[in-house]
Backbone as XML, in Angstrom:
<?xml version="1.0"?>
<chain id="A" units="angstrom">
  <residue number="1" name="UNK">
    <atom name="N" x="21.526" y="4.316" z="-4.063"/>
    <atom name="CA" x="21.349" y="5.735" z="-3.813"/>
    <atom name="C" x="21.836" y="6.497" z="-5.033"/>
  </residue>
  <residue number="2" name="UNK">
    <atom name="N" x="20.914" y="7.467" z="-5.569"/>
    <atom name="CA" x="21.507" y="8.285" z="-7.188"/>
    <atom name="C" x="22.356" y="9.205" z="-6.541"/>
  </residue>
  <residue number="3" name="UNK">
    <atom name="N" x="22.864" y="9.816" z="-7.219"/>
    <atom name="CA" x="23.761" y="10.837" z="-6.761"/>
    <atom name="C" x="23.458" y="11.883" z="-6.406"/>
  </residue>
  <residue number="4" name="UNK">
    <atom name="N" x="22.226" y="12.492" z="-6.787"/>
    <atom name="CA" x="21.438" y="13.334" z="-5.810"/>
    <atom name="C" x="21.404" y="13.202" z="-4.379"/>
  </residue>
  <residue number="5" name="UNK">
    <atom name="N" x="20.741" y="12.064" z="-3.985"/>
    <atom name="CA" x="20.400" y="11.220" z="-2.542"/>
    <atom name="C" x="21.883" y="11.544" z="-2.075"/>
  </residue>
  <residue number="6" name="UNK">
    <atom name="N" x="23.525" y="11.039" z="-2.624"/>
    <atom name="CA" x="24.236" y="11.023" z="-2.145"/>
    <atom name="C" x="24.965" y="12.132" z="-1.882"/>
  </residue>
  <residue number="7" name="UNK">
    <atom name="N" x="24.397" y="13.197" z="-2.619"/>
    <atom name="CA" x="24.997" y="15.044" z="-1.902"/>
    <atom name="C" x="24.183" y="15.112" z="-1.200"/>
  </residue>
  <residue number="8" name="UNK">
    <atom name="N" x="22.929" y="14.987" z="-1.135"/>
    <atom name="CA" x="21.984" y="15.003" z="-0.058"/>
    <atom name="C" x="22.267" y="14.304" z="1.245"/>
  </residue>
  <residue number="9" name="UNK">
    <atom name="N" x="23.011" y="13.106" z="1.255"/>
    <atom name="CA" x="23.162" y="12.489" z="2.690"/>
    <atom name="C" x="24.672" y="13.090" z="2.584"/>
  </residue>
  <residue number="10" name="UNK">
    <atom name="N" x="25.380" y="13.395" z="1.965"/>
    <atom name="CA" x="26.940" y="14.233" z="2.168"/>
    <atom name="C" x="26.657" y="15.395" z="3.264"/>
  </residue>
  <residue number="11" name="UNK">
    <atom name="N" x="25.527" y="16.292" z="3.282"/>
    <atom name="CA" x="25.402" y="17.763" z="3.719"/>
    <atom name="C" x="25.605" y="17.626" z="5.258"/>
  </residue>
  <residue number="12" name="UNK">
    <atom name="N" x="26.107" y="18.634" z="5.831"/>
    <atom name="CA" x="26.179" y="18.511" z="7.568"/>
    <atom name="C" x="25.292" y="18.484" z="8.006"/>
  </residue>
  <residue number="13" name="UNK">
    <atom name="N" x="23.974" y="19.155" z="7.815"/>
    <atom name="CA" x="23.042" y="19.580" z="8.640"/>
    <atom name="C" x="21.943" y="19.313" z="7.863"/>
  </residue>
  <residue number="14" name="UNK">
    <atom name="N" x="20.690" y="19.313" z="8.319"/>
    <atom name="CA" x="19.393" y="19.004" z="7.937"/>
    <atom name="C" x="18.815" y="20.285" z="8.802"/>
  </residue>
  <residue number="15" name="UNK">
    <atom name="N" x="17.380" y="20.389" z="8.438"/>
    <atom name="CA" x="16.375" y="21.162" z="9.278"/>
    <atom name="C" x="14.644" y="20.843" z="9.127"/>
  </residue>
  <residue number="16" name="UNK">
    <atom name="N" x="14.757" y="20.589" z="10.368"/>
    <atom name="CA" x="13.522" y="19.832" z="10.644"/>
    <atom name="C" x="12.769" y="21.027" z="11.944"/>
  </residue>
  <residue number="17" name="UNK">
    <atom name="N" x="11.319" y="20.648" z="11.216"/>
    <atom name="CA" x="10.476" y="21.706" z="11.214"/>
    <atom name="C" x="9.347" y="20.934" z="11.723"/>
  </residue>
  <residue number="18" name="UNK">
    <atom name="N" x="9.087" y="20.837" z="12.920"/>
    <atom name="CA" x="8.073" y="20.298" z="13.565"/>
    <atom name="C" x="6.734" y="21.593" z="14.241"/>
  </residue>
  <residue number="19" name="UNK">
    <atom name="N" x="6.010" y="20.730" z="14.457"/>
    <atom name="CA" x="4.518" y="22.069" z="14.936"/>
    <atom name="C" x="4.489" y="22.018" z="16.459"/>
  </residue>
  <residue number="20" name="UNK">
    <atom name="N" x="4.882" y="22.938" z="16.578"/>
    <atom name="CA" x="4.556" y="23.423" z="18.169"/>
    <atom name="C" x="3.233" y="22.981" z="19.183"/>
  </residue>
  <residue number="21" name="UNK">
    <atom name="N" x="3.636" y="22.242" z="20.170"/>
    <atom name="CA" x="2.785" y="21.373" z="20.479"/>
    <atom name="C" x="1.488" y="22.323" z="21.223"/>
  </residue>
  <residue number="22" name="UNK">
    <atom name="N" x="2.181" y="23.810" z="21.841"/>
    <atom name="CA" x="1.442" y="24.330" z="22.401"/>
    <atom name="C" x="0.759" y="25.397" z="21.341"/>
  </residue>
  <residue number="23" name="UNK">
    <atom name="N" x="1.470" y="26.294" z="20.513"/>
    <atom name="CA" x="1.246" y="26.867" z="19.513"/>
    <atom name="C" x="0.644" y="26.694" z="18.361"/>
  </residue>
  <residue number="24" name="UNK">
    <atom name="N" x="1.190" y="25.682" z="18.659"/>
    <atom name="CA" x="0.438" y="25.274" z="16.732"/>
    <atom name="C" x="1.920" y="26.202" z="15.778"/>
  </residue>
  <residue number="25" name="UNK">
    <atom name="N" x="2.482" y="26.503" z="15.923"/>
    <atom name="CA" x="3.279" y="27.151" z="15.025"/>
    <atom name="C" x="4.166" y="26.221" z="14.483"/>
  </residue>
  <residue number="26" name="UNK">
    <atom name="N" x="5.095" y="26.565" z="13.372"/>
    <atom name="CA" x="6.203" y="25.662" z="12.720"/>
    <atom name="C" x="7.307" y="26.179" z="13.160"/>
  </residue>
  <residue number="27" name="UNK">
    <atom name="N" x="8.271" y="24.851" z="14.015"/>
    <atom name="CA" x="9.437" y="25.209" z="14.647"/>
    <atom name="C" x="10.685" y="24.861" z="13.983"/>
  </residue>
  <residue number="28" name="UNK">
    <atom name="N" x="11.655" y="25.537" z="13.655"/>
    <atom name="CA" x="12.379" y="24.442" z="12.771"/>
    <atom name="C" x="14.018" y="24.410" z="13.620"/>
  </residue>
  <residue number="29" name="UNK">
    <atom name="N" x="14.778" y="23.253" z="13.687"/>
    <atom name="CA" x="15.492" y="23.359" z="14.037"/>
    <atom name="C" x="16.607" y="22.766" z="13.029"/>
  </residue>
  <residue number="30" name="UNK">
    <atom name="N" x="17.748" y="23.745" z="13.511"/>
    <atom name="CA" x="19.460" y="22.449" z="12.602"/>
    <atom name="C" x="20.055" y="21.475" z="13.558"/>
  </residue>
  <residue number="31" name="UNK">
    <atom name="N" x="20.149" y="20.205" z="12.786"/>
    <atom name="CA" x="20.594" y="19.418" z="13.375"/>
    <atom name="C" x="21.286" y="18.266" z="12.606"/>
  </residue>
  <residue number="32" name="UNK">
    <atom name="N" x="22.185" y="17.719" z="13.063"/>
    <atom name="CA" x="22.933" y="16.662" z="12.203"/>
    <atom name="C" x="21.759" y="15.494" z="11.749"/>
  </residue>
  <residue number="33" name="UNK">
    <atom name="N" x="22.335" y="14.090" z="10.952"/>
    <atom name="CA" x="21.445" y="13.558" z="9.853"/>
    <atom name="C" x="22.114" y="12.653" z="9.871"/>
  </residue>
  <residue number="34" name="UNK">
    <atom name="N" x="21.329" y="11.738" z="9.569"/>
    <atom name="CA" x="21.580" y="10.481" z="8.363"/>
    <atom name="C" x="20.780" y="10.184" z="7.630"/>
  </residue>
  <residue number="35" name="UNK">
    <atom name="N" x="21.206" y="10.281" z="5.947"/>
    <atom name="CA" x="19.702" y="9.708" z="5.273"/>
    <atom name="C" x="20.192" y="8.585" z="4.435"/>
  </residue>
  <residue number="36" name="UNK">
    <atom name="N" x="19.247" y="7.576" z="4.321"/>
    <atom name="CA" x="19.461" y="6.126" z="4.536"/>
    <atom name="C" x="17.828" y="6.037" z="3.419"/>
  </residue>
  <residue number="37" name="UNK">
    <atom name="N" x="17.909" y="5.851" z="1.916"/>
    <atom name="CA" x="16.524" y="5.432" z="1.033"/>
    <atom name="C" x="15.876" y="7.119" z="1.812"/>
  </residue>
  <residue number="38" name="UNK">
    <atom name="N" x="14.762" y="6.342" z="1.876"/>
    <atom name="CA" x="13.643" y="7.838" z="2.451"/>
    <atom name="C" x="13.484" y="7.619" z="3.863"/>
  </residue>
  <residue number="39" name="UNK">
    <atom name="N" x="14.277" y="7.317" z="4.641"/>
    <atom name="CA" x="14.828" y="7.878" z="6.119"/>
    <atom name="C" x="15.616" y="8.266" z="6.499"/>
  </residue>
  <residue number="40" name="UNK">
    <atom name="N" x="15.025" y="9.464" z="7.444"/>
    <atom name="CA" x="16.358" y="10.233" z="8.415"/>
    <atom name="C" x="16.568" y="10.076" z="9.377"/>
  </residue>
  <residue number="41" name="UNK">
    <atom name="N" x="17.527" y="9.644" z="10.030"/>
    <atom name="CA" x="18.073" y="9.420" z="11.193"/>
    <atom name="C" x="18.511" y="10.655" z="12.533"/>
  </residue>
  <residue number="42" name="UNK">
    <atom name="N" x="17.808" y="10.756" z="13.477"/>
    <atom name="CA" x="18.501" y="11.927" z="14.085"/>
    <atom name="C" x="18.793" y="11.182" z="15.221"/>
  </residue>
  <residue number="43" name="UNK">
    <atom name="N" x="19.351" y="11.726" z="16.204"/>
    <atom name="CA" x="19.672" y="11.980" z="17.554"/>
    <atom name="C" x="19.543" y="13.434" z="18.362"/>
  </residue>
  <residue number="44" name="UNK">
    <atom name="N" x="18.356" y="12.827" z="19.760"/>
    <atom name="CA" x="18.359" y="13.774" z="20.366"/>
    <atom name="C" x="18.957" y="14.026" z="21.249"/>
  </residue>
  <residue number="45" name="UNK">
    <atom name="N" x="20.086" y="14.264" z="21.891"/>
    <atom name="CA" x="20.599" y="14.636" z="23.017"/>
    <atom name="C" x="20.225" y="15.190" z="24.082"/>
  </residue>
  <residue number="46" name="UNK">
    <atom name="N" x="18.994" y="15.903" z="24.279"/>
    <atom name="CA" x="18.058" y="16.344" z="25.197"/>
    <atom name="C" x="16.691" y="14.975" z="24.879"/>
  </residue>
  <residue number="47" name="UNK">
    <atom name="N" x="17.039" y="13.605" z="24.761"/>
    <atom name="CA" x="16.278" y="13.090" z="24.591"/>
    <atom name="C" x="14.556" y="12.977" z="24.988"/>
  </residue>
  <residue number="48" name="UNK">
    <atom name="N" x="13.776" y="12.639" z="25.281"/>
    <atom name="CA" x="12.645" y="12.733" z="25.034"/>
    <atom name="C" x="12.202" y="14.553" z="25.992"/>
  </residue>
  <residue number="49" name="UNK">
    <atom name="N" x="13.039" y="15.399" z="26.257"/>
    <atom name="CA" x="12.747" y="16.593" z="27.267"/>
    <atom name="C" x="13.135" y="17.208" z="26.039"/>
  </residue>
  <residue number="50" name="UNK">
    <atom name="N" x="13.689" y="17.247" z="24.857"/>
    <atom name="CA" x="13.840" y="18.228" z="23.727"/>
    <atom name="C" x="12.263" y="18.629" z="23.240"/>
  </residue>
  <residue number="51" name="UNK">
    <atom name="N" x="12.232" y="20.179" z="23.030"/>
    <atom name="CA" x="11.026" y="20.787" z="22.550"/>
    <atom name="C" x="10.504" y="20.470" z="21.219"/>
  </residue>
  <residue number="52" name="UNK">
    <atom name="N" x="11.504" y="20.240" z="20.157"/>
    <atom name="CA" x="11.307" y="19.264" z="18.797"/>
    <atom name="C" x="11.323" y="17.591" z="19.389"/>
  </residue>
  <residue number="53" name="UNK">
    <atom name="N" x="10.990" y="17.198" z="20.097"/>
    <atom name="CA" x="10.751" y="15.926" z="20.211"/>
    <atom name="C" x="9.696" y="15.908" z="20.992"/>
  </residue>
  <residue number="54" name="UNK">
    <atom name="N" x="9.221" y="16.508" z="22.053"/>
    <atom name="CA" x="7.855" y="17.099" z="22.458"/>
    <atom name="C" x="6.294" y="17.538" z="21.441"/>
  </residue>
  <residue number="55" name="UNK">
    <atom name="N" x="7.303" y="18.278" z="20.406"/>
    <atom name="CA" x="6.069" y="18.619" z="19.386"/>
    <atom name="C" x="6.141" y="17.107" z="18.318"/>
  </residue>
  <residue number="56" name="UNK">
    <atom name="N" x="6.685" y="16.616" z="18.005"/>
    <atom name="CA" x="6.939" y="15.735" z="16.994"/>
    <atom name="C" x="5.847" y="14.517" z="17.732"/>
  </residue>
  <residue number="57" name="UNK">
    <atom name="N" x="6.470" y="14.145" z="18.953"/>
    <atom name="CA" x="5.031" y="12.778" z="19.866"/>
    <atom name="C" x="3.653" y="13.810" z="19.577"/>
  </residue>
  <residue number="58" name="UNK">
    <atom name="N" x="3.457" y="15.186" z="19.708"/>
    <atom name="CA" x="2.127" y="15.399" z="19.599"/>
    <atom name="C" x="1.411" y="15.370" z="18.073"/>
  </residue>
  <residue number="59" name="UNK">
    <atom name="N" x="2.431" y="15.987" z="17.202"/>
    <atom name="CA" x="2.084" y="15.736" z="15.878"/>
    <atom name="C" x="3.376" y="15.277" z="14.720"/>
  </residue>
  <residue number="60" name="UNK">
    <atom name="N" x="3.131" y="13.776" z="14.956"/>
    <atom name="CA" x="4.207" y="13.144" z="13.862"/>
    <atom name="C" x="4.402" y="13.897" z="12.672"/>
  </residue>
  <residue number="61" name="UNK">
    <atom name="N" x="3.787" y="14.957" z="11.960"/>
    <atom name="CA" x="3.717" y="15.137" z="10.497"/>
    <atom name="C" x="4.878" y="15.853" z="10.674"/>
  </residue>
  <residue number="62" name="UNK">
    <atom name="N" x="6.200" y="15.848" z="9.682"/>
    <atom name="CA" x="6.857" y="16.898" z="9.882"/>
    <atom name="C" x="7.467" y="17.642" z="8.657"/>
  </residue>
  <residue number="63" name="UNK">
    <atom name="N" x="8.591" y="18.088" z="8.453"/>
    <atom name="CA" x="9.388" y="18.790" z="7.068"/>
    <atom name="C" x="10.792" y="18.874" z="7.527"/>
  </residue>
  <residue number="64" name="UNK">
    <atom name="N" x="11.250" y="18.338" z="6.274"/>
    <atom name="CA" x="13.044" y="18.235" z="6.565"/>
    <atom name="C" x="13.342" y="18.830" z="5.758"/>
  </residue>
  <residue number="65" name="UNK">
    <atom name="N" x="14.450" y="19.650" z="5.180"/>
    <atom name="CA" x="14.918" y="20.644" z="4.713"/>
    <atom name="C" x="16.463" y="19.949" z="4.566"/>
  </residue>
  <residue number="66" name="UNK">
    <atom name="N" x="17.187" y="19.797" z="3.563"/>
    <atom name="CA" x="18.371" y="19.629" z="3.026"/>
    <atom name="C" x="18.624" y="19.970" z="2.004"/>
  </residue>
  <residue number="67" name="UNK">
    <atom name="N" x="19.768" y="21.418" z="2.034"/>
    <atom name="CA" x="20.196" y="21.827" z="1.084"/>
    <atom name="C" x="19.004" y="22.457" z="0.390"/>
  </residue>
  <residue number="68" name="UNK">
    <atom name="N" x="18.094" y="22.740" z="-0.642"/>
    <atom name="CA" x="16.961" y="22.917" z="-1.093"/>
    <atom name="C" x="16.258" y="22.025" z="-1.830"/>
  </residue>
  <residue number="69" name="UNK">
    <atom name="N" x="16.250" y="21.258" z="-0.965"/>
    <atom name="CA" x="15.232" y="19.836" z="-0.973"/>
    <atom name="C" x="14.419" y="19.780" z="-0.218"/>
  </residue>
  <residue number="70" name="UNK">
    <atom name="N" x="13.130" y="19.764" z="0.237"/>
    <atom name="CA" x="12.094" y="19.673" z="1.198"/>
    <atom name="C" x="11.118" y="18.991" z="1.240"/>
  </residue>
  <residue number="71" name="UNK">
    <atom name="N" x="11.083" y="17.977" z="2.034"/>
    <atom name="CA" x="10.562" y="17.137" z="1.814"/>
    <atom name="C" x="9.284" y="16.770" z="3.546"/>
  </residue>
  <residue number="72" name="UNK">
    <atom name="N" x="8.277" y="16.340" z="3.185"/>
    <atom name="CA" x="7.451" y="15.927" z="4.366"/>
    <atom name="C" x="8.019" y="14.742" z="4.823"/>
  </residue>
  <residue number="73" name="UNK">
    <atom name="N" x="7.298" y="14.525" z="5.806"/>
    <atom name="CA" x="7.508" y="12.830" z="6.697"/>
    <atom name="C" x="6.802" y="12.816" z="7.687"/>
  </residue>
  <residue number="74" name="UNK">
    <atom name="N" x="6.652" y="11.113" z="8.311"/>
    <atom name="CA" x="6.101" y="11.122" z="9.791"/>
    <atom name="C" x="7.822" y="11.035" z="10.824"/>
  </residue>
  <residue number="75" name="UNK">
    <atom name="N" x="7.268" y="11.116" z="11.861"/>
    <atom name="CA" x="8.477" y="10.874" z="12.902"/>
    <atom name="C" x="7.925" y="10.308" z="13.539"/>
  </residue>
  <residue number="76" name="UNK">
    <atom name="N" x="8.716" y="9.224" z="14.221"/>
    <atom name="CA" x="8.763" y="8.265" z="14.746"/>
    <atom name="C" x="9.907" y="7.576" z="16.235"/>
  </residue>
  <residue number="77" name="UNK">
    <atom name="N" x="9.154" y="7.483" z="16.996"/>
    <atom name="CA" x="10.685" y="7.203" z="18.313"/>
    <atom name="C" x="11.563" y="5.768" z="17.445"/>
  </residue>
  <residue number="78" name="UNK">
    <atom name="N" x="12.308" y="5.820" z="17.888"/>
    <atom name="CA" x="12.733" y="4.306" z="16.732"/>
    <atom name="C" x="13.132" y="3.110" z="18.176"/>
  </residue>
  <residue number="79" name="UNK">
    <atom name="N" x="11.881" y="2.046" z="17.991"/>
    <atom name="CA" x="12.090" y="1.209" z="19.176"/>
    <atom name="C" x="12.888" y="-0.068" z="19.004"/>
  </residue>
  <residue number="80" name="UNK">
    <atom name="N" x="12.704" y="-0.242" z="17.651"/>
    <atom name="CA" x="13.105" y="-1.629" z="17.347"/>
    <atom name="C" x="14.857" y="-1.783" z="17.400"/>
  </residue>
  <residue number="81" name="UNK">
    <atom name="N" x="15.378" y="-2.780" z="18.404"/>
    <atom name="CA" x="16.848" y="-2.222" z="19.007"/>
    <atom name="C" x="17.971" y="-2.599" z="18.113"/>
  </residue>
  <residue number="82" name="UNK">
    <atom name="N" x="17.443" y="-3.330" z="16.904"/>
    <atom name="CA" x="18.608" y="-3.411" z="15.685"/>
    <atom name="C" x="18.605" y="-2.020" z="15.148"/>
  </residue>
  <residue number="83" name="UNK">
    <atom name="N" x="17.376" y="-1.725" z="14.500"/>
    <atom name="CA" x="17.098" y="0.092" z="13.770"/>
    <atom name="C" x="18.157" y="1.044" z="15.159"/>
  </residue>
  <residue number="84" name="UNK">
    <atom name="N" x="17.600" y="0.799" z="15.698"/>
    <atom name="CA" x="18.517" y="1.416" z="17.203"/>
    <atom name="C" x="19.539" y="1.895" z="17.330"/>
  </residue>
  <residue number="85" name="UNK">
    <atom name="N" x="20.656" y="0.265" z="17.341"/>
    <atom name="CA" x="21.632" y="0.273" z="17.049"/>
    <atom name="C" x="22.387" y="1.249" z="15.528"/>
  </residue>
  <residue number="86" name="UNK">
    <atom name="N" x="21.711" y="0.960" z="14.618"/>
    <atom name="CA" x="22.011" y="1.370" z="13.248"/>
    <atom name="C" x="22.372" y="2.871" z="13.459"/>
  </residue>
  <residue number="87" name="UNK">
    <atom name="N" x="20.859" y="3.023" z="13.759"/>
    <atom name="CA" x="21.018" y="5.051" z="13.630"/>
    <atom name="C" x="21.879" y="5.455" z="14.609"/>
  </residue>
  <residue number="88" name="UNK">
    <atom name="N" x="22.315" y="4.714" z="15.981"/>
    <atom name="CA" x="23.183" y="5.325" z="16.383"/>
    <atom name="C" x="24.950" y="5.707" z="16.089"/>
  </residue>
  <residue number="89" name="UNK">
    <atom name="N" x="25.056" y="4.348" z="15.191"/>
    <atom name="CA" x="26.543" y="3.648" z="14.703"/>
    <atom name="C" x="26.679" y="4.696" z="13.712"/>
  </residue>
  <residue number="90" name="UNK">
    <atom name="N" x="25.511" y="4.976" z="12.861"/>
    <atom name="CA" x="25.354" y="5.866" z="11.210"/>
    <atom name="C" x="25.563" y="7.086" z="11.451"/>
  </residue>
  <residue number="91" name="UNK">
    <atom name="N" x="25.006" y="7.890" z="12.454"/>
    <atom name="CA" x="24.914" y="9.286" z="13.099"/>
    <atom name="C" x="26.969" y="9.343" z="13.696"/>
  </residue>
  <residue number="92" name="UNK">
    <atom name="N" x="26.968" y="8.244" z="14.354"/>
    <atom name="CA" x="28.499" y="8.910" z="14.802"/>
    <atom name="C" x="29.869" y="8.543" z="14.057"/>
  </residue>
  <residue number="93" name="UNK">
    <atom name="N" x="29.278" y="7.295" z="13.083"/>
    <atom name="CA" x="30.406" y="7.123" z="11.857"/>
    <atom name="C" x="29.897" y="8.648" z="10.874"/>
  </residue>
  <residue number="94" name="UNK">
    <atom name="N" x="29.179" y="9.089" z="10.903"/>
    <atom name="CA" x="28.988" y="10.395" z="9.750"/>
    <atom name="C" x="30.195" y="11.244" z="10.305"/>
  </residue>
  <residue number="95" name="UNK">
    <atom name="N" x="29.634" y="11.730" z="11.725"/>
    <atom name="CA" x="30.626" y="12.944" z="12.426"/>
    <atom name="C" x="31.479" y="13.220" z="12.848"/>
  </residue>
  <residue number="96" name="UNK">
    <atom name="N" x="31.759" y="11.863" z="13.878"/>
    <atom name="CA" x="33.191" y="11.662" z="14.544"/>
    <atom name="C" x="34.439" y="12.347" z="13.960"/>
  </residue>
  <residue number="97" name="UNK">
    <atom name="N" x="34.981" y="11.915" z="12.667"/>
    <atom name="CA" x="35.853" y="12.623" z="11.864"/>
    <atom name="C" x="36.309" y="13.806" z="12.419"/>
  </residue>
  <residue number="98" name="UNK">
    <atom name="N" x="34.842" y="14.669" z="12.090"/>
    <atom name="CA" x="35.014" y="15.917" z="11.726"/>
    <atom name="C" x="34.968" y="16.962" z="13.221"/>
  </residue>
  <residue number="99" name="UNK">
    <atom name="N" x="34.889" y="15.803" z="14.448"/>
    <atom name="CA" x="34.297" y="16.271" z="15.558"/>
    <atom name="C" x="35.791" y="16.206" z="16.713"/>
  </residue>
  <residue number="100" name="UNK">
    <atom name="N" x="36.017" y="16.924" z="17.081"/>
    <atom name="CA" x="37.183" y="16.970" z="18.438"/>
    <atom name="C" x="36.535" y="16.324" z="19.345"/>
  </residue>
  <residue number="101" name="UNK">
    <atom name="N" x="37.088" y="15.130" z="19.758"/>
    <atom name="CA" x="36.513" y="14.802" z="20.997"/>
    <atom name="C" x="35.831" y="13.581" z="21.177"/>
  </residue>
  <residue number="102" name="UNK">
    <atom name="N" x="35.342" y="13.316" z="21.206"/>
    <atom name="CA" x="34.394" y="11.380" z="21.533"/>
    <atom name="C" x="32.577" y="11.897" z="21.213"/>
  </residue>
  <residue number="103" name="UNK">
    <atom name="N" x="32.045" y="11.218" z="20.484"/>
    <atom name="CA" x="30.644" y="11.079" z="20.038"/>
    <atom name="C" x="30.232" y="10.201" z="21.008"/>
  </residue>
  <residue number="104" name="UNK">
    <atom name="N" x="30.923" y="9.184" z="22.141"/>
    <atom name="CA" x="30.459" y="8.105" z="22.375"/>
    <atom name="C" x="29.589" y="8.481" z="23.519"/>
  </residue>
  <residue number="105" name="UNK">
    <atom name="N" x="29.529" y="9.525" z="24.247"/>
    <atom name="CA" x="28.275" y="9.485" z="25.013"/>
    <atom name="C" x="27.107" y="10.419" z="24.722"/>
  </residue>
  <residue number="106" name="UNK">
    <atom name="N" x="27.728" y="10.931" z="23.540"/>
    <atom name="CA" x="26.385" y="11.293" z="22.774"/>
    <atom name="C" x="25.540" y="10.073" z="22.372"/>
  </residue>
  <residue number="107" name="UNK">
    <atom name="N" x="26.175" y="9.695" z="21.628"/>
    <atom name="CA" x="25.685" y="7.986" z="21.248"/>
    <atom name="C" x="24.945" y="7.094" z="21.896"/>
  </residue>
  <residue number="108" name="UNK">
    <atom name="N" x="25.968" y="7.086" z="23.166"/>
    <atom name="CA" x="25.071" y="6.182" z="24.369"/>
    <atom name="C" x="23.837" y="6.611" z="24.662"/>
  </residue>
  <residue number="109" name="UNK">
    <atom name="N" x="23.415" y="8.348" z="25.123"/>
    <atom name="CA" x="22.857" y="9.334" z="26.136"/>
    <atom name="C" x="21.084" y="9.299" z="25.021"/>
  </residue>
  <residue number="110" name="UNK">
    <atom name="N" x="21.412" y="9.690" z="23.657"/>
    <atom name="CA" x="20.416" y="10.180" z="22.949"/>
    <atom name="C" x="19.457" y="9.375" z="22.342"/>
  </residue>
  <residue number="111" name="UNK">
    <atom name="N" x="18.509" y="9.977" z="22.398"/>
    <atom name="CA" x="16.940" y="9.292" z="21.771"/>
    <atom name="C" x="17.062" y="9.709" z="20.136"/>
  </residue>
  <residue number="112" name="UNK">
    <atom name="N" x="17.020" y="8.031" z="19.880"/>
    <atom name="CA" x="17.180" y="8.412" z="17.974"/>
    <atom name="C" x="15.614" y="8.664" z="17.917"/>
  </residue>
  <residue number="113" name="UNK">
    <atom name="N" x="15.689" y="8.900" z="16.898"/>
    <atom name="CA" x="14.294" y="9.354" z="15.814"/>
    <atom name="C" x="14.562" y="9.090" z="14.365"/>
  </residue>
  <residue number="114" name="UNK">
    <atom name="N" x="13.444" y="8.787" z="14.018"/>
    <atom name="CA" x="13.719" y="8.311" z="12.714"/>
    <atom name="C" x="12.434" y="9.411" z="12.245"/>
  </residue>
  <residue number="115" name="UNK">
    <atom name="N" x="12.672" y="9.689" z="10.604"/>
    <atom name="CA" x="11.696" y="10.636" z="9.899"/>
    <atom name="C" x="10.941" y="10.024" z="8.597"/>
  </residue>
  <residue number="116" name="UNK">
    <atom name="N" x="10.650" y="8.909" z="8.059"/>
    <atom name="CA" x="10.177" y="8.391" z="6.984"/>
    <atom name="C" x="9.234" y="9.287" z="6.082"/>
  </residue>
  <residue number="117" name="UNK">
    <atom name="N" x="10.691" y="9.520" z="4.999"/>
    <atom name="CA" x="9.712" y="10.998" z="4.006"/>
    <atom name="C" x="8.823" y="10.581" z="3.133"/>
  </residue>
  <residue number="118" name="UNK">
    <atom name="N" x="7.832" y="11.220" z="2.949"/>
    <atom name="CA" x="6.925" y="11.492" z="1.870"/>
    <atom name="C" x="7.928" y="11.903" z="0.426"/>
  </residue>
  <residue number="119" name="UNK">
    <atom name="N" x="6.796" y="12.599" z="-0.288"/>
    <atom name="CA" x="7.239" y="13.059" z="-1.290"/>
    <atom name="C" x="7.538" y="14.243" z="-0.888"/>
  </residue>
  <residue number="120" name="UNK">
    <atom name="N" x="8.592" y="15.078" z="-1.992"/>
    <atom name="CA" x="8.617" y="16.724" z="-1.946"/>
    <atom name="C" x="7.957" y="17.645" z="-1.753"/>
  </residue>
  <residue number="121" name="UNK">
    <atom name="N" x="7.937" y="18.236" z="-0.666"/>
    <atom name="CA" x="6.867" y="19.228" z="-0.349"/>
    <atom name="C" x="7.143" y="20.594" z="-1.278"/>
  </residue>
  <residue number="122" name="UNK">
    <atom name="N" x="8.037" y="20.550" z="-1.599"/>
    <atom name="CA" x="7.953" y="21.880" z="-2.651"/>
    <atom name="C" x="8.443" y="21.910" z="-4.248"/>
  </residue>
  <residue number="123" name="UNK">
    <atom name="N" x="8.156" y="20.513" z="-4.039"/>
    <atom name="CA" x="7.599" y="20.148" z="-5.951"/>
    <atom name="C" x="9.294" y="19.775" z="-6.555"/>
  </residue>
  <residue number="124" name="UNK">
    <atom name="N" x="10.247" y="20.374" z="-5.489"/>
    <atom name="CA" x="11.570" y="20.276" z="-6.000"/>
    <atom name="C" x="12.403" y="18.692" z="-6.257"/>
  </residue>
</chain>
């Protein structure tokens, strides 16, 4: 990972910008991260009933936003139960620290997602 990648996976938050399944519009939400090469790791806590995870099954294409980096991707439910395991261990070794309280049934409860980026959507 260059050292770019690694202020980039340092940042708290990401924002991911999925298309409105009913609208058609671009929704973007903040949400914690892990980025791992050219994947992002999320967790949904409103697992598959979250409105960014609703639009994302209708149209995988999406945009992640870190720091002013922006980048496309597909999204993806992440089934395979090693990847599984990973994003969940990666997501709550990131936060825990910094978090009052237990990650662990966040951990247990939430539907990971994974985001496999493209290139830079804004040339940056």
């Amino acid at each position: 990972m260059s050292a770019d990648d690694a202020a980039l996976a340092a940042e708290s938050f990401c924002y991911l910008t999925t298309t409105g399944r009913v609208s058609g519009k671009p929704h973007t939400i903040e949400i914690w991260f892990v980025l791992e090469a050219r994947t992002v790791y999320l967790l949904s806590g409103g697992g598959d009933r979250s409105d960014w995870v609703r639009n994302l099954r209708r149209t995988p294409e999406v945009s992640v936003r870190i720091r002013d980096q922006a980048m496309g991707g597909h999204a993806r439910m992440v089934e395979d139960p090693t990847e599984d395991e990973h994003a969940r261990d990666a997501l709550v070794a990131k936060y825990q620290a910094g978090y009052d309280g237990s990650l662990a049934g966040w951990r247990r409860r939430s539907l990971p997602i994974a985001v496999d980026l493209d290139v830079p959507v804004d040339g940056a």
